[in-house]
N, C-alpha and C positions, 0 to 999 in steps of 0.2 A: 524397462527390462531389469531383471533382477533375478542373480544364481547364487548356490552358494556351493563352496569347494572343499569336498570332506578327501581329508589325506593324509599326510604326516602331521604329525601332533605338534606344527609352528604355529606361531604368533600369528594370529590373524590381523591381515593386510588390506587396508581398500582403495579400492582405485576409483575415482567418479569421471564419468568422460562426459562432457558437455557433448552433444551434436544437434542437428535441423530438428528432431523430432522430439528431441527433452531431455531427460537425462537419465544415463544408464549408469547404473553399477556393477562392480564384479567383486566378488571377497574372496582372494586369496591364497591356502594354504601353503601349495609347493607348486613346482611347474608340473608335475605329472600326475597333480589332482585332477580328480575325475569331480567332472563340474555336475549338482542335481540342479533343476531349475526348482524354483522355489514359486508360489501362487504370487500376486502382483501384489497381493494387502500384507505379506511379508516382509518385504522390502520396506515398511514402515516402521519396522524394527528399529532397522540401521537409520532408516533417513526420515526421520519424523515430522509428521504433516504439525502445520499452530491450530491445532485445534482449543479453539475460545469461545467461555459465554458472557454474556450480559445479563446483569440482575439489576434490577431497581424498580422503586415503585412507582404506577400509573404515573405518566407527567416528570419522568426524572430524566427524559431526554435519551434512554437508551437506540432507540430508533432512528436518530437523528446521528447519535456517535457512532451508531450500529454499520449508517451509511459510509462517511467519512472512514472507518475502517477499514469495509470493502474496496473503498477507492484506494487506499493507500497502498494495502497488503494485495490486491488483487484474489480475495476470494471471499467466496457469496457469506451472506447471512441467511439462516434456516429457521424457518419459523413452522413450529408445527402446525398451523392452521394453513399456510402454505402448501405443505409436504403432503399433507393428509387430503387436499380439493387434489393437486397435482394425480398424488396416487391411485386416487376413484376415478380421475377423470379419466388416466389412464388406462386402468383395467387392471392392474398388478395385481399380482394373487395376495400379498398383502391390502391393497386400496379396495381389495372385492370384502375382504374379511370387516375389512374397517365401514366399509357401507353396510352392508347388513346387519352389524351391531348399532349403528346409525337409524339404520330403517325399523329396524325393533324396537328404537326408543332408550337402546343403549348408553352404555359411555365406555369409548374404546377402553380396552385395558394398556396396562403397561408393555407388555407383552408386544403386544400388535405395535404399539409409539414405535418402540426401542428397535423393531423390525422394519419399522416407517422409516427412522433413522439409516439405519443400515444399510438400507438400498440406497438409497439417496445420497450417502456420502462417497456413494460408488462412481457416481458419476466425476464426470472430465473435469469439471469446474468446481471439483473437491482436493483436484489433485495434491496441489498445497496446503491446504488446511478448510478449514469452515467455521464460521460462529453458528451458536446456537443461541436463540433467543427463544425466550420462552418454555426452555427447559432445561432441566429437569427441576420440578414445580415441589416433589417430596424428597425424602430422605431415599424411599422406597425406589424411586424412580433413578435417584443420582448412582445409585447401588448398582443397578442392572445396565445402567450406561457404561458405566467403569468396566465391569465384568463383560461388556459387548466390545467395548474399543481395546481391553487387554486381550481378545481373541486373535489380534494381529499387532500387540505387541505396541501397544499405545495408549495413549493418557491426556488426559485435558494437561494444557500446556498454560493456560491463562484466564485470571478471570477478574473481569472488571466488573466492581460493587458500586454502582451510583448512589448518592445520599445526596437527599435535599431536603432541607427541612420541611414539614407538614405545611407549615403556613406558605410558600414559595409552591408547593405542589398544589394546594385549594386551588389559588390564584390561576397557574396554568389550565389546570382541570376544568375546573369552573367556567374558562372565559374560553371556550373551546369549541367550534363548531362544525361539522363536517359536510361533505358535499354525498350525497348517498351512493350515485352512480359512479362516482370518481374515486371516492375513498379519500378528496383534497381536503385538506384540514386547514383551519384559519383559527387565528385568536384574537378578540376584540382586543387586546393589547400589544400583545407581538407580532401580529399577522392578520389586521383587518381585511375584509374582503372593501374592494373600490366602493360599493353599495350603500356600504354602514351609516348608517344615521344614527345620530343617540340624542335619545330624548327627555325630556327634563330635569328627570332624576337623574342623567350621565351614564343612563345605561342604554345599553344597542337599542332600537326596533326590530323586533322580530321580522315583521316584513321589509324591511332593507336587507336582510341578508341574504345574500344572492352569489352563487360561483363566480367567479372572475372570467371564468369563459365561457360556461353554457347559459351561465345567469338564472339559474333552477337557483329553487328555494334551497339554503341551506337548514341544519337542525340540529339540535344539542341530544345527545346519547342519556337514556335515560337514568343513566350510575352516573353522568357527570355533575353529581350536585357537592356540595362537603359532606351532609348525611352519610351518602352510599362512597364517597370518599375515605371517612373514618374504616367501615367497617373493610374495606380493598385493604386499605392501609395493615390493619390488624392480621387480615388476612394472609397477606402478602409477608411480613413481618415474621407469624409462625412458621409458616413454610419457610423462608428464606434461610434464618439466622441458623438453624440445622446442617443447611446444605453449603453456608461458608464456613462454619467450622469445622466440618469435613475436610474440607480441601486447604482449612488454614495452613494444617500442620505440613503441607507440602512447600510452602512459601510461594503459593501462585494467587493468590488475593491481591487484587491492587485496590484501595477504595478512592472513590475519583469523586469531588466536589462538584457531585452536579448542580449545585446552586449557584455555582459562579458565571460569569457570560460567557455565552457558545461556544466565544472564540479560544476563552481560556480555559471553558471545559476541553475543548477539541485540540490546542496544546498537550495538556494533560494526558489524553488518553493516546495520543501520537506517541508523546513521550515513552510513553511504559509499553509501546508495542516492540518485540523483538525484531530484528531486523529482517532484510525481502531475503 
C-alpha cells in the first residue's frame, strides 16, 4: 500500500507500519492533507527494492553464488533464458512477440528483453528486490534497463564482478559434464559422477559417465573445450569491461575473487550483501 499527501508546503514525514500482510506506507504532509494514492511501482521511490547483477566469465561460479544469494536475501535470480521459455509458455503479449521473432529465425531485440524484464519483476517474489543474471550483456542494453527501472524511480543497487584467472576457469570448463534431461552438472575434479572410471592416461572414460540418479549417459557441451573457451573469454571481456565502468562511478562494483574456495568465495559475496 502506498499514498502520497500533497498540502501544506511541510517537511515531508514517513511513517512505515509493519502488519500480517507486509508493509505499508504513508508520507505525510499536514493532518488535513488530502492523501492521492499513488501506482504500487511508486512506492519504490521511497522504499527501494536490492536490485543486483552478477558478471563473470563461463566457470567463474556466478550461479553457484547466484544461489546462496537467493537464499540469504530471500529473492529470486533472473535469467533471461528463464524469463523468455516462462513468457511464451505463458502466452504474454510480450512471450507472443518474442516467439514469433523466434520462429522467423529472429534474435529478440532489446526492446522486447527489457519488456521481458518488466513484467516479471512485477511479480510477488520480486517484491524485495531481484538479481539479474545474464544481463545486461551491451552497453546498449545496460542504457535501456536503467531508463526502464528510473520509470519508477529506481536503480541497480549492487553488483558483483567475479574474476578468476583464465587458467582456474580452462580447468573448470573443461572438466565439466552435464546430464541433458536434468540440467545436473558434474566435474571430473570437484564433482565426479559415482560412475567415473579413469583410464590410463588419468583421464575419465567416456562411457562411465553416467547421472547419479537416472544413470543416462552424461556429455561435455560442445564450447566446452579451451579453444571455444579463449574466444567466450574475449568475448565476454569486450562486452563486460563497458558495462562495469558505467556503474563504477556509482560505487556499486564489488569484485569478488572467484578463484578462491567456495567457501571463502561465498564469505565474500555474503559479506558485501546489504542487509534483509
Amino acid at each position: 500500500v502506498a499514498s502520497v499527501c500533497s498540502g501544506a508546503p511541510k517537511q515531508l514525514a514517513v511513517a512505515v507500519t509493519l502488519g500480517v500482510t507486509g508493509t505499508a506506507a504513508w508520507f505525510l504532509r499536514s493532518q488535513d492533507a488530502q492523501c492521492e494514492a499513488l501506482p504500487a511501482e511508486t512506492y519504490h521511490k521511497y522504499w527501494p527494492r536490492k536490485i543486483m547483477m552478477l558478471f563473470g566469465a563461463p566457470g567463474a561460479g556466478k550461479g553457484t553464488q547466484g544461489e546462496k544469494i537467493t537464499a540469504e536475501l530471500g529473492i529470486p535470480q533472473l535469467s533471461t533464458g528463464d524469463m523468455l521459455r516462462a513468457a511464451v509458455a505463458a502466452g504474454t503479449p510480450v512471450g507472443m512477440k518474442a516467439k514469433a521473432v523466434m520462429a522467423a529465425g529472429g534474435l529478440v531485440s532489446d526492446d522486447i528483453m527489457i519488456a521481458l524484464i518488466a513484467d516479471r519483476i512485477k511479480e510477488p517474489d520480486c517484491s524485495n528486490g531481484f538479481i539479474l543474471d545474464g544481463f545486461p550483456r551491451t552497453l546498449e542494453q545496460t542504457r535501456a534497463l536503467d531508463a526502464m527501472l528510473a520509470e519508477s524511480g529506481e536503480c541497480v543497487s549492487l553488483i558483483l564482478a567475479f574474476e578468476v584467472d583464465a587458467g582456474v576457469l580452462e580447468e573448470r570448463i573443461c572438466g565439466r559434464w552435464m546430464d541433458k534431461a536434468s540440467g545436473r552438472s558434474y566435474h571430473v575434479k570437484f564433482r565426479p559422477p559415482q560412475s567415473m572410471e579413469l583410464g590410463t592416461d588419468g583421464q575419465p572414460i567416456p562411457e562411465t559417465m553416467r547421472d547419479d540418479e537416472t544413470k543416462a549417459a552424461l556429455y561435455q557441451r560442445s564450447d566446452d573445450t579451451a579453444q571455444a573457451l579463449k574466444k567466450r573469454l574475449q568475448s565476454y571481456n569486450d562486452s563486460t569491461v563497458p558495462i562495469l565502468d558505467h556503474y563504477r562511478s556509482r560505487g556499486i562494483v564489488k569484485v569478488i575473487d572467484g578463484g578462491a574456495e567456495m567457501s571463502q568465495v561465498t564469505n565474500t559475496v555474503l559479506a558485501a550483501l546489504p542487509s534483509k
